[in-house]
ZAMARGU-4260 file (C-alpha; in steps of 0.2 Angstrom, whole numbers, plus 5000, padded with zeros to 4 digits):
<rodrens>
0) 5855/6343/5528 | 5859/6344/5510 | 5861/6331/5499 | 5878/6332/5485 | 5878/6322/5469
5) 5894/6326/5465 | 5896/6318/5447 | 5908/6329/5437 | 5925/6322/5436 | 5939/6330/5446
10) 5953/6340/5436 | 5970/6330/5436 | 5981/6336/5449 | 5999/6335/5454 | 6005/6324/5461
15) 6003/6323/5478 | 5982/6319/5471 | 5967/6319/5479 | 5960/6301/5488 | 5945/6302/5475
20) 5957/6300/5462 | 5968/6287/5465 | 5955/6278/5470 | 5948/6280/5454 | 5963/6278/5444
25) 5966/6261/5454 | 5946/6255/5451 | 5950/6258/5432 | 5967/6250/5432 | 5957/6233/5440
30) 5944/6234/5429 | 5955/6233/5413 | 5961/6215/5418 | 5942/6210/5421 | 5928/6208/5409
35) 5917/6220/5419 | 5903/6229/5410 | 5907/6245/5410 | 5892/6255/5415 | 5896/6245/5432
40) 5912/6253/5433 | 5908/6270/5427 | 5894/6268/5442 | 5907/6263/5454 | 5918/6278/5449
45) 5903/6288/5460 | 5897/6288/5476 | 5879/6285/5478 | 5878/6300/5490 | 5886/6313/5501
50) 5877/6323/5515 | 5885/6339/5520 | 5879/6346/5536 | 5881/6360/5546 | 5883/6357/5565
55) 5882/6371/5578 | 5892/6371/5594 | 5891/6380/5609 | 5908/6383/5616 | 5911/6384/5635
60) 5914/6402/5637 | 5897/6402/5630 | 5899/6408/5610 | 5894/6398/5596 | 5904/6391/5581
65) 5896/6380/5564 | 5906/6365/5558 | 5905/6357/5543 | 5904/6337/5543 | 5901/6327/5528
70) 5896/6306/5526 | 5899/6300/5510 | 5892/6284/5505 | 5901/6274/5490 | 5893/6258/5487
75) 5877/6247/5497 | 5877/6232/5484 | 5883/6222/5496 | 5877/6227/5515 | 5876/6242/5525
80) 5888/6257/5521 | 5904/6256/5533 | 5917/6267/5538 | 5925/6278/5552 | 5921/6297/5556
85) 5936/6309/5558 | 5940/6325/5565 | 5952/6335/5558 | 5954/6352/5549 | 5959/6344/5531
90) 5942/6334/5531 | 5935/6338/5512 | 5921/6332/5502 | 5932/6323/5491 | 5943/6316/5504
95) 5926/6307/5510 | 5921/6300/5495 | 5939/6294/5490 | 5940/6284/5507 | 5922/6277/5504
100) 5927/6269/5489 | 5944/6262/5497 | 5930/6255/5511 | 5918/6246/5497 | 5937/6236/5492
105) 5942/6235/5509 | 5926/6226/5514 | 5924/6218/5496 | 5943/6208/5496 | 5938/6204/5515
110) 5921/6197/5510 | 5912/6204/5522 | 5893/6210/5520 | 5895/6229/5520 | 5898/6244/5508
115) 5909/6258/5509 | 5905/6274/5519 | 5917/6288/5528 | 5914/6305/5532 | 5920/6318/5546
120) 5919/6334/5552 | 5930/6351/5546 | 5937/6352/5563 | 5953/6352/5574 | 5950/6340/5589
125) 5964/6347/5598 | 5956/6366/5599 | 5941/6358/5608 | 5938/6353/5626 | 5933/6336/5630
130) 5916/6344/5636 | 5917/6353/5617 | 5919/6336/5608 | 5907/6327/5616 | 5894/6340/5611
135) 5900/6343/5594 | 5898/6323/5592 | 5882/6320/5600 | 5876/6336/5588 | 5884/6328/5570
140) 5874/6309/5577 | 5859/6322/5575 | 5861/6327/5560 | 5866/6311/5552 | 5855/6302/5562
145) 5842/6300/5545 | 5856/6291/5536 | 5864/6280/5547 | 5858/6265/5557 | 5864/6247/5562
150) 5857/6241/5545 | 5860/6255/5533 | 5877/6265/5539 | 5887/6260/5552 | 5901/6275/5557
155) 5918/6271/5566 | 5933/6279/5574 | 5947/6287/5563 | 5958/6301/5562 | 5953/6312/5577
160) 5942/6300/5586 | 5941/6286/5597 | 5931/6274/5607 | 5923/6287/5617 | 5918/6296/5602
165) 5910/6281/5599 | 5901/6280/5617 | 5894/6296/5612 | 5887/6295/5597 | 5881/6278/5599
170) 5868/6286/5614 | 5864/6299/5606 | 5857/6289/5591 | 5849/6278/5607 | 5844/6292/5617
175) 5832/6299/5600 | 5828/6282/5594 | 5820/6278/5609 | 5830/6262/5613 | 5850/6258/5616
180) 5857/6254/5598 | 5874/6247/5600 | 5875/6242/5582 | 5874/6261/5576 | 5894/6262/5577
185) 5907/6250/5580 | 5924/6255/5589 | 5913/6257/5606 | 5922/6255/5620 | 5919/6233/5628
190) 5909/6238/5642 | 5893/6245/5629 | 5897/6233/5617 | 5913/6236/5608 | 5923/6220/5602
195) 5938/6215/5613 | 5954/6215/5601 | 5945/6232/5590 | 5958/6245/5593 | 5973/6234/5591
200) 5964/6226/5574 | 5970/6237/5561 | 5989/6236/5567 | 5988/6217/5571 | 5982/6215/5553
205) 5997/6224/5544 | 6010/6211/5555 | 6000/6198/5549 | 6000/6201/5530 | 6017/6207/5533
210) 6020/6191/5541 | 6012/6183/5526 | 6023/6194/5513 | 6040/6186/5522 | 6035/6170/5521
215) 6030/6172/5504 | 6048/6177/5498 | 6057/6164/5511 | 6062/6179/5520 | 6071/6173/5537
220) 6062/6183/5550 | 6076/6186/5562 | 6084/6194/5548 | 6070/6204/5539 | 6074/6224/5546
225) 6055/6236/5548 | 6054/6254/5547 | 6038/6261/5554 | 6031/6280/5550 | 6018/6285/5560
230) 6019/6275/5579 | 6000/6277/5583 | 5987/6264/5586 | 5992/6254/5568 | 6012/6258/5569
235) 6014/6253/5587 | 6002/6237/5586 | 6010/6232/5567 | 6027/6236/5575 | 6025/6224/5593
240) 6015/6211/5583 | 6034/6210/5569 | 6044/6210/5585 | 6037/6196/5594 | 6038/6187/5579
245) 6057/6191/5579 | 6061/6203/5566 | 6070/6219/5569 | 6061/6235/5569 | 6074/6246/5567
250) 6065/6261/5566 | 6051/6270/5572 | 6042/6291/5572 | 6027/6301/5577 | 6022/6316/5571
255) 6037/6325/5578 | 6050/6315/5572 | 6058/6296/5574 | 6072/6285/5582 | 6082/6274/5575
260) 6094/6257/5581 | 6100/6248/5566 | 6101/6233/5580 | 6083/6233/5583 | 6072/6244/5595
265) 6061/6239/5610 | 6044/6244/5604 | 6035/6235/5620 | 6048/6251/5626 | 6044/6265/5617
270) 6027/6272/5621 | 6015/6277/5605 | 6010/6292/5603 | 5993/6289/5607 | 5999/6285/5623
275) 6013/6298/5628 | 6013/6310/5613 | 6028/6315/5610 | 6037/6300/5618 | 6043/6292/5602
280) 6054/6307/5596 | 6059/6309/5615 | 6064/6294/5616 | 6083/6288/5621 | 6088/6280/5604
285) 6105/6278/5596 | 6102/6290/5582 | 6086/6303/5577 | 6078/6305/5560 | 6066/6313/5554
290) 6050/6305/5546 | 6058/6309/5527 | 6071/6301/5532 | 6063/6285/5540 | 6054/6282/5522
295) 6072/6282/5514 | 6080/6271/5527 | 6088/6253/5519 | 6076/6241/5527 | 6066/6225/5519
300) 6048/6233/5525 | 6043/6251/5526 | 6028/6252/5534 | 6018/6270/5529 | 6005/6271/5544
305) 6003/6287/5548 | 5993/6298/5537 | 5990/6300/5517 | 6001/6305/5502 | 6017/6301/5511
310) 6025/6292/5495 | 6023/6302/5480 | 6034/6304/5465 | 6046/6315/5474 | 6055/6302/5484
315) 6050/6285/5477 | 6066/6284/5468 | 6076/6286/5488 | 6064/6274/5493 | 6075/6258/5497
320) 6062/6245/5505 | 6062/6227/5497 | 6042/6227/5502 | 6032/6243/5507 | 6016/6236/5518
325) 6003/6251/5519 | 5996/6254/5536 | 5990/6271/5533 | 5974/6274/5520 | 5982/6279/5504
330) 6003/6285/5507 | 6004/6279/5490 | 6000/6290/5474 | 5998/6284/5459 | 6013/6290/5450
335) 6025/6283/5464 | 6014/6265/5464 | 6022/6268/5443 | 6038/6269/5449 | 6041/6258/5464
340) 6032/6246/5449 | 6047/6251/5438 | 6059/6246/5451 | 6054/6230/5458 | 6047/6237/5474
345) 6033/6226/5481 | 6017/6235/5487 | 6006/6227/5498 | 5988/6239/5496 | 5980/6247/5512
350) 5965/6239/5508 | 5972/6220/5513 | 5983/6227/5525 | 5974/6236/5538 | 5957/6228/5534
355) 5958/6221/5553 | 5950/6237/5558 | 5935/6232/5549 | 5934/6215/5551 | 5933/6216/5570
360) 5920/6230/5566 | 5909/6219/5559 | 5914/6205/5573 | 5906/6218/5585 | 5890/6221/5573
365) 5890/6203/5573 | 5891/6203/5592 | 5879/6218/5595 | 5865/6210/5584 | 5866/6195/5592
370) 5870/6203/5611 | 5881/6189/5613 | 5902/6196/5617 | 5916/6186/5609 | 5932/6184/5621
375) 5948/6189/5616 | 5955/6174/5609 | 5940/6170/5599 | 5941/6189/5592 | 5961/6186/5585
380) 5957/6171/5580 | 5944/6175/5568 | 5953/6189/5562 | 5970/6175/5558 | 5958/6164/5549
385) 5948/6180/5538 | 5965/6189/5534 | 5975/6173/5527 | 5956/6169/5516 | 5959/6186/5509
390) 5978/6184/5509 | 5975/6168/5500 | 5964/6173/5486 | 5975/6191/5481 | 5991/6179/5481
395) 5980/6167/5467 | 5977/6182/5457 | 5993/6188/5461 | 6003/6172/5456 | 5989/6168/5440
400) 5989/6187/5432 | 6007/6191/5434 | 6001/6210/5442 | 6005/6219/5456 | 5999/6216/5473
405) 5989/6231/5472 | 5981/6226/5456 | 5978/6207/5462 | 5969/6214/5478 | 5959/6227/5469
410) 5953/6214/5456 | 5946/6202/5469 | 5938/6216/5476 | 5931/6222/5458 | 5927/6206/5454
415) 5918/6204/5469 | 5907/6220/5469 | 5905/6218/5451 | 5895/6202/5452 | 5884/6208/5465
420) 5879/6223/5452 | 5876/6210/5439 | 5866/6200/5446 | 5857/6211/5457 | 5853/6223/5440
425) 5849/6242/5441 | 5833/6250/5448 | 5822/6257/5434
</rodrens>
């Protein structure tokens, strides 16, 4: 295991850019509404760490292969560092570190006692046998397995994995630790201690502050129209949640395309793609369109929430959403957040939106500590009353700055972090 101290600053790119900078370029647009001291930002501008490890695989017909998997941890000012694992071929150093830092706001504006941590490995989940991953996973707990733990660096599900990632790894940290660990990752499934409610979180929260956005701008429900890129776990959970409410999700993809009623789909109906891929663009719809299109498409609410860098300065100008609610981690680059700013488009930041992920992660570390399982209906309605408190304080900063949504939620997660380095002071 080697240890990266990455400290040089990243060259500018075009736009589409890297997650480590505009997560930078957001932290030092929030810190010029704050009187922050600016060695504290210049601090937060770097991850503390990032572990790059190599993790060997033995493949069923017997060969070997090496992986590369990466952690990167952000911040710890205020609690253990926290964040999901992912498994996908574009997992990069950088990638890592730009995510950690969302986590440390996410976990900041949700006030909840953790840091920001992510990591994955450089590999493609769908070239691997279930027999493959669960060795490739039990391998990478091993090698990270000196810097995680329930109370330094707790891992999750992201891109590529899932609760039974989770199984694994969690015993296989128990299995070397000597004793069963269920704090060591959240995302488990119920039965070894996951939280009730933990898949459908991140979804559920986007309805909710999309919920919160209508009400906000007196928006008649029935009448407000939802576009949804990316019908996985978030999409398809943000999408059922606005429907029951009554709006009209009018549109809907998956990676291979979307459908589109302009009088409202069914979307208990329509299978996501984490159930039956491929069942979202097969589905028997009035019209087809592809995800381009769907971002494009005249509705109130565009909801981004399938993967990164889907609204760049290419197509904000044919964006035509009243309100766009990210689901996704960073579908928003910097220079289109400029222009959608020019143009009166409201942006509701990923790390308010799908904050419900994390939330209920720390529900279950709450529930693992104490061995004590929440029901269902205690688990949503902790996560209601935690994201209108976060809702509440960005719409103060919001309504008392005159900024951007993005801007009021990063400041009351600046602010936030920023205290705790103050006070806490700086190792000698």
């Amino acid at each position: 295991m080697t240890v990266s101290d990455p400290t040089a600053k990243p060259a500018e790119s075009a736009d589409p850019e890297s997650a480590v900078e505009t997560a930078r370029r957001q932290l030092e647009r929030a810190a010029t509404h704050l009187d922050v001291d600016a060695g504290i930002v210049e601090r937060l501008r770097h991850p503390t760490s990032v572990y790059r490890v190599t993790v060997p695989l033995e493949r069923d017909d017997g060969s070997r292969e090496m992986y590369t998997g990466y952690r990167a941890h952000h911040d710890s000012g205020r609690g253990p560092y926290k964040g999901g694992l992912r498994y996908h071929p574009d997992v990069s150093e950088e990638e890592c570190i730009g995510l950690s830092m969302w986590m440390t706001w996410k976990c900041a504006v949700m006030d909840i006692p953790f840091g920001g941590g992510k990591g994955g490995v450089v590999v493609d989940p769908k070239e691997l046998s279930a027999d493959e991953r669960e060795r490739l996973t039990r391998r990478f707990a091993e090698e990270l397995r000196p810097v995680i733990g329930p109370m330094r660096d707790i891992p999750a599900p992201d891109m590529g994995t899932d609760p039974q990632t989770m199984a694994w790894f969690m015993d296989a940290y128990s299995m070397q630790e000597g004793e069963t660990t269920p704090g060591v990752v959240t995302g488990k499934p119920p039965v070894i201690g996951g939280s009730y409610g933990r898949e459908e979180a991140p979804g559920r929260s986007v309805g909710i502050v999309t919920r919160e956005a209508m009400d906000y701008y007196d928006w008649d429900r029935e009448e407000t129209t939802v576009a949804v890129q990316g019908f996985g776990s978030v999409g398809a959970n943000a999408a059922r949640y606005l429907d029951d409410l009554g709006a009209s999700v009018v549109a809907v993809s998956d990676v291979d395309g979307g459908i589109y009623d302009p009088d409202g789909l069914d979307t208990n109906d329509v299978e996501d793609h984490d159930e039956t891929p491929g069942m979202v663009s097969g589905y028997d719809a009035p019209e087809t369109l592809t995800n381009d299109e769907l971002l494009e498409l005249d509705v109130d609410v565009l909801i981004p929430a399938a993967i990164g860098n889907v609204l760049t300065a290419e197509n904000a100008r044919d964006v035509s959403a009243d309100i766009i609610v990210e689901g996704a981690n960073g579908p928003t680059t910097s220079s289109a957040d400029e222009i959608f700013e020019e143009r009166g488009i409201h942006v509701i930041p990923d790390i308010i939106a799908n904050a419900g992920g994390v939330t209920v992660s720390y529900f279950e570390w709450l529930q693992d500590i104490n061995r004590r399982k929440w029901r269902l209906e205690r688990v949503n309605e902790e996560l209601e009353t935690e994201m209108l408190r976060a809702w509440n304080a960005v719409r103060k900063e919001y309504e008392a700055r005159d900024v951007t949504w993005r801007d009021a939620t990063y400041i009351v997660a600046l602010e936030r972090v920023a205290d705790v380095h103050e006070t806490r002071g700086l190792w000698p």
